[in-house]
N, C-alpha and C positions, 0 to 999 in steps of 0.2 A: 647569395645569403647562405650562410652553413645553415643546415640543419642539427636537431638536439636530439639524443636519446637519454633514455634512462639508463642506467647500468647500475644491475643489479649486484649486489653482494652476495658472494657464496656465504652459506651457514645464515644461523638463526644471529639475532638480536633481546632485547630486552621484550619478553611479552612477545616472541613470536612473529615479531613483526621485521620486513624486513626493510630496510634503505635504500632511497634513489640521491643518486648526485648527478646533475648535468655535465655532460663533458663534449665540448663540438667533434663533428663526425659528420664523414660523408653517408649518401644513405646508400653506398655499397657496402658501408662496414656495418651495417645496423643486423644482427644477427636474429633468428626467429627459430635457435635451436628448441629441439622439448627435448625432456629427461626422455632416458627411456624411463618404461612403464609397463605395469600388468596391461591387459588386456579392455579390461573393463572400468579401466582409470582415467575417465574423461576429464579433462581440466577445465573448470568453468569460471570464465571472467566475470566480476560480479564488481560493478561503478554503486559503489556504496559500503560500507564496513559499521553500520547501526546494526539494530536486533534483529532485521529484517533479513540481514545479509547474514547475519550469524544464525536466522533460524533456518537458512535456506544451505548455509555452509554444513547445519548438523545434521538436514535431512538426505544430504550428498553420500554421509559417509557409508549408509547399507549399502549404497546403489555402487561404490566404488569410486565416487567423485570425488574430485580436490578441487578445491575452492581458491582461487585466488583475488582479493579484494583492492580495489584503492579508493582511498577516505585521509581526508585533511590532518584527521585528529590525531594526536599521538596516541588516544587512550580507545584507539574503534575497538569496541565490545566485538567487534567480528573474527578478535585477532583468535579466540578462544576455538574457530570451526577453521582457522586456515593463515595464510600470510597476508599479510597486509600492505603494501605499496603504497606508501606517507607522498600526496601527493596531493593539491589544489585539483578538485573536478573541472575545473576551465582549465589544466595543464594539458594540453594535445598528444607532448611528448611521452608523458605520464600514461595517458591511454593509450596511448600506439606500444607502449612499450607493453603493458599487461594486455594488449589484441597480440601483440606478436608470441606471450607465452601460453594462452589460452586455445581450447579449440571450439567454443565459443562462450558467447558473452551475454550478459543482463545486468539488470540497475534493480536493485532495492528502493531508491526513491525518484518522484519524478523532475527534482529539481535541478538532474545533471543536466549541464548545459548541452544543448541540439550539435554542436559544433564539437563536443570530446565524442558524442555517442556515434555524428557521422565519422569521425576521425576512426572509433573501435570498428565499424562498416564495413571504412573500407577493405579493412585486414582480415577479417574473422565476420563470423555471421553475430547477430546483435539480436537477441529478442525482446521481446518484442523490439520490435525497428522503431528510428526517429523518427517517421510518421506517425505512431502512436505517441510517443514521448512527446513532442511539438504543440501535436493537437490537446492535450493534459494539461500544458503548461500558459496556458491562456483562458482565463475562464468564457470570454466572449466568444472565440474559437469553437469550446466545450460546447457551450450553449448552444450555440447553432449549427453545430454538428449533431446533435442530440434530438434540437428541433427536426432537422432534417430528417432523421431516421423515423420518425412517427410520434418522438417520444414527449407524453406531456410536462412541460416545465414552467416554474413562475416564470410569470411574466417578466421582461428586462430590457435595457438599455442599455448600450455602451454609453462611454462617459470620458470627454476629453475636455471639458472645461466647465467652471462654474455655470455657463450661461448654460449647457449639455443635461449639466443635475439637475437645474432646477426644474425645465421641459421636460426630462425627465419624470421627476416628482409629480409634476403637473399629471404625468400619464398613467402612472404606478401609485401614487397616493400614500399618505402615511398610513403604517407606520414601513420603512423599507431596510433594505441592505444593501450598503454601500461596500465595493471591496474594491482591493487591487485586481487587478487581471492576472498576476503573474505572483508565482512566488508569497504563496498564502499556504496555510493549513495551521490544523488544532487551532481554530480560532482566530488565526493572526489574520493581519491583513483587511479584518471588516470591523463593522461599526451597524452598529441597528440604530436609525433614525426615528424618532418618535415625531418632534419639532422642530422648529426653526432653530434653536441652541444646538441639538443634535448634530444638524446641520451643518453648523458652522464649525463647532469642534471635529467633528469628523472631516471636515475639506484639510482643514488646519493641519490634521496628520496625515490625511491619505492624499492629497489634491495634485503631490509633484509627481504621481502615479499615472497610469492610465487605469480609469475605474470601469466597473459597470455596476450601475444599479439595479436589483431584484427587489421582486414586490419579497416583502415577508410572508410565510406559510405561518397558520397556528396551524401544523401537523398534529394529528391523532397519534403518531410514530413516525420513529426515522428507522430504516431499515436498511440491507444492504445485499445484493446478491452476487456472491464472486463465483466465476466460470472460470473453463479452461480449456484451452482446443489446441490438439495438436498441429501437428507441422506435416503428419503421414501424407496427407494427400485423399485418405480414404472418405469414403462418402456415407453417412449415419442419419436413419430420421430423427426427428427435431420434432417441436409445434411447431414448427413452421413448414416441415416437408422436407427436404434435403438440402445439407449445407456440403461444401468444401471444410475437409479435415474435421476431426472426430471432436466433440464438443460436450462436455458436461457441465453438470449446474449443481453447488449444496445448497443448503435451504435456504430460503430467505429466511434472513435475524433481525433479530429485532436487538436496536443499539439504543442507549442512553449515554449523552454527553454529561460531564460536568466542565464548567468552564471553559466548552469549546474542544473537549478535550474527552475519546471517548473513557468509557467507565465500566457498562456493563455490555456483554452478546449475552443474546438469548437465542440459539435456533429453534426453526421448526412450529414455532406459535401462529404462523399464516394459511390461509385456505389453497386449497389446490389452484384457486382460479387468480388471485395476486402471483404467485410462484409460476404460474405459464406465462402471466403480463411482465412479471421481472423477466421472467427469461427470453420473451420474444425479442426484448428490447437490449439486452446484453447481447442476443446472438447475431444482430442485426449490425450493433457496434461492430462485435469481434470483425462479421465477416465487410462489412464496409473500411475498416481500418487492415485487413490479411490477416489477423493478428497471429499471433504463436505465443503460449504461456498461460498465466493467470489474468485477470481483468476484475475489478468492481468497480458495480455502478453503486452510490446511495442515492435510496431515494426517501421523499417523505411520504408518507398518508395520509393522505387531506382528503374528505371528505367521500372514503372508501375506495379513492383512487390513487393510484401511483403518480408523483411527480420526479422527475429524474433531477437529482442535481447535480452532481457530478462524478468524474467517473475518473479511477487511479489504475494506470498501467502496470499492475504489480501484485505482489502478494500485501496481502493488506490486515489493520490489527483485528477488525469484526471476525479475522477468519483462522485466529492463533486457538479458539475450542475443537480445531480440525483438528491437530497433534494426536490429543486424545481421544475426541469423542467423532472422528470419522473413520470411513474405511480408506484412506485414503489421502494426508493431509496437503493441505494449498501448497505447501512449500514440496513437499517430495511431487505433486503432480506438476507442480512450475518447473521444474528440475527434468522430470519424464518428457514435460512438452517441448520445451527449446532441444532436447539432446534426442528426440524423434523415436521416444520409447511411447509405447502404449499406454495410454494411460487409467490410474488406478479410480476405483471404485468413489463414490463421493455424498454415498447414504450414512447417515448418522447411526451409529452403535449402538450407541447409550441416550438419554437426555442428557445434557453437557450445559453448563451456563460460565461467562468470561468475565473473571475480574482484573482490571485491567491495574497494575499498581502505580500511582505519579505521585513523583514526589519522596516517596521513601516506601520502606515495606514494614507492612505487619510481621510479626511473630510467625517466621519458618514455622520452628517446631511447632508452635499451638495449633497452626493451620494444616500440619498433614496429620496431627491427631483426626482430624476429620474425615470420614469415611468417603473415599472416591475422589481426595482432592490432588490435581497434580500441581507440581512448584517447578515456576519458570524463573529462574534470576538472570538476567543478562550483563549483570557487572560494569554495572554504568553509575558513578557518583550518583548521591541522590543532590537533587534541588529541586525546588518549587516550579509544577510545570511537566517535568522529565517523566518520561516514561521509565521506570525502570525494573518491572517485572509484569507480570501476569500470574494468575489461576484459574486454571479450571475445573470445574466440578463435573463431573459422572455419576449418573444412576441409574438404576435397571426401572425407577419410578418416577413419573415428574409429584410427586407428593412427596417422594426423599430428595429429590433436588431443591426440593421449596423448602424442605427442616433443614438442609444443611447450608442449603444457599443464607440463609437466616443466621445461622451460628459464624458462618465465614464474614457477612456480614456486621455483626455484633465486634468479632475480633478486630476488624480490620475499622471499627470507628469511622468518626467523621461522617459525610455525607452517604457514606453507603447502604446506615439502614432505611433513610428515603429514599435514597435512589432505587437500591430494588423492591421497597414499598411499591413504587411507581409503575416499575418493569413488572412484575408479577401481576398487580391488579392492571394492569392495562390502560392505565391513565401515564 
């Protein structure tokens, strides 16, 4: 059977981005030259070309990193922090070809298939590794991995057929949630069950799936705490006592969804004694899974307790107030951890709060009239749904974070001035 490689094109394209065409070839001819380069110009392969990838492309460039991406799309917002390799993430050849120009590698989200990231592996080091990826991409997997750690979770059931859900249901009770196991997020992929019509409408679109059913939380809050542990080797105390490799935690935030879809971060509004329970159980994952990079778990507050539900191998959106309002943000410490630098500081500066923008953006200019606000665009079409910007606010007061949060709010309409009606009073 021949094998395929890419073959890259010298020079730029349209938007930075560069072209693969397949061409048969043995794998003696398959080359794994690097440019030369400075010193401190690490190349980092990155299975992904979203905002993710492009916020991790621009926090590369102090450090000296270049960023090289592959993403299906013609229009990956990532082209803007580096080149982009236009290429299917289930293409093998596609990833062997950006593992052979990288000196390592990462994914921006978790839906790249297990089979391109063991493929980037074998070649080049991959962080976090498909063990962690694998274990992400399965919520039933999740779940009793999470369980296993000590972590409290709704209650749940895997789910392979109707006769499944409904013993199911029998054990869980209304009202519940129904999801795919695989290939969900912002919403997709679930269904909340009230009744028996519920029920049935939900088998109707989810049913040729494999499911699992969870009881439903009325959470008090949904929260999120993302870490990050290097690769050093060194040994650091913890709550817990001593781990393998150096591990830090920002604060737990507090998130509000709209639409399945988050809206606002708020850090730092949780007590000392939730932020040692999120972290026990974050640092327990990393070190059960080896991890290397960033990690969040979200979880909800029920009933002044943490329930874990699930948890995203990567830099994640609750944690884009880090840019501005940390010493230290997720994406430049994601970047420090996989390339085996030290890593930076992860205390809050300022009070900071995240507007997340979907759909379309408010008024730039109105909105940096506003004192402390910073403006993220990621140059992604608007549609209903899309993520395509964020802001965030800084204050040296949570009392000017609250008038200004209110004004940002006002400008930006729609559901925001209840949403952070909600996030501020605490309901």
């Amino acid at each position: 059977m021949p094998s395929w490689r890419i073959r890259i094109h010298a020079g730029w394209t349209r938007a930075g981005r560069i072209q693969a065409d397949r061409t048969r070839t043995g794998p003696d001819q398959v080359s794994a030259a690097h440019e030369s380069r400075p010193a401190n110009a690490l190349r980092i392969g990155v299975l992904g070309g979203g905002q993710l990838g492009r916020m991790l492309g621009l926090a590369g460039v102090p450090l000296g990193f270049r960023c090289l991406f592959l993403d299906p799309a013609a229009d990956a917002c990532a082209a803007a922090a580096g080149e982009v390799l236009q290429a299917a993430f289930d293409d093998e050849a596609a990833a062997l070809a950006l593992a052979r120009r990288v000196d390592v590698a990462t994914f921006d989200f978790e839906n790249v298939p297990e089979s391109s990231a063991r493929a980037v592996e074998a070649v080049c080091p991959l962080y976090p590794g498909s063990k962690a990826l694998g274990a992400s991409q399965d919520r039933l997997v999740e779940k009793d991995l999470l369980s296993s750690l000590g972590a409290a979770v709704p209650p749940y059931h895997g789910v392979a057929s109707r006769a499944e859900l409904l013993d199911a249901l029998d054990s869980v009770g209304y009202p519940a949630v129904l999801k795919t196991r695989r290939f969900g997020y912002d919403g997709k992929g679930q269904a909340v069950l009230r009744d028996g019509e519920d029920l049935e409408r939900a088998w109707q679109q989810l049913g040729d799936s494999p499911l699992i059913l969870e009881a439903f939380v009325p959470f008090q809050a949904e929260c999120s705490l993302i870490g990050v542990r290097g690769r050093q080797g060194t040994t650091q105390g913890t709550t817990q006592g001593t781990t393998r490799g150096t591990t830090r935690f920002w604060p737990l935030t507090r998130n509000v969804h709209a639409r399945g879809i988050l809206a606002l971060s708020l850090p730092g509004v949780f007590d000392d004694a939730l932020q040692r329970e999120a972290e026990r159980i974050v640092q327990r994952l990393m070190d059960r899974l080896e991890y290397t990079g960033v990690l969040t778990v979200e979880f909800f507050l029920h009933q002044g307790r943490l329930l874990a539900n699930e948890f995203a191998p990567r830099v994640h959106n609750s944690g884009h107030w880090t840019i501005d309002g940390a010493e230290c943000s997720q994406f430049e410490n994601h970047l420090r951890a996989i390339a085996g630098l030290p890593l930076g500081g992860t205390g809050m500066t300022r009070h900071s709060l995240m507007f997340n923008w979907i759909g379309g953006l408010p008024s730039r200019d109105a909105a940096l009239a506003i004192d402390g606000l910073h403006w993220h665009e990621y140059g992604k079409q608007a549609r209903p749904g899309r993520k395509v910007g964020h802001a965030t606010l800084t204050a040296p007061s949570d009392a000017a974070l609250r008038e200004n949060a209110e004004r940002l709010a006002a400008l930006a309409g729609g559901q925001f001035p209840e949403l952070l009606g909600s996030l501020l009073s605490g309901t």
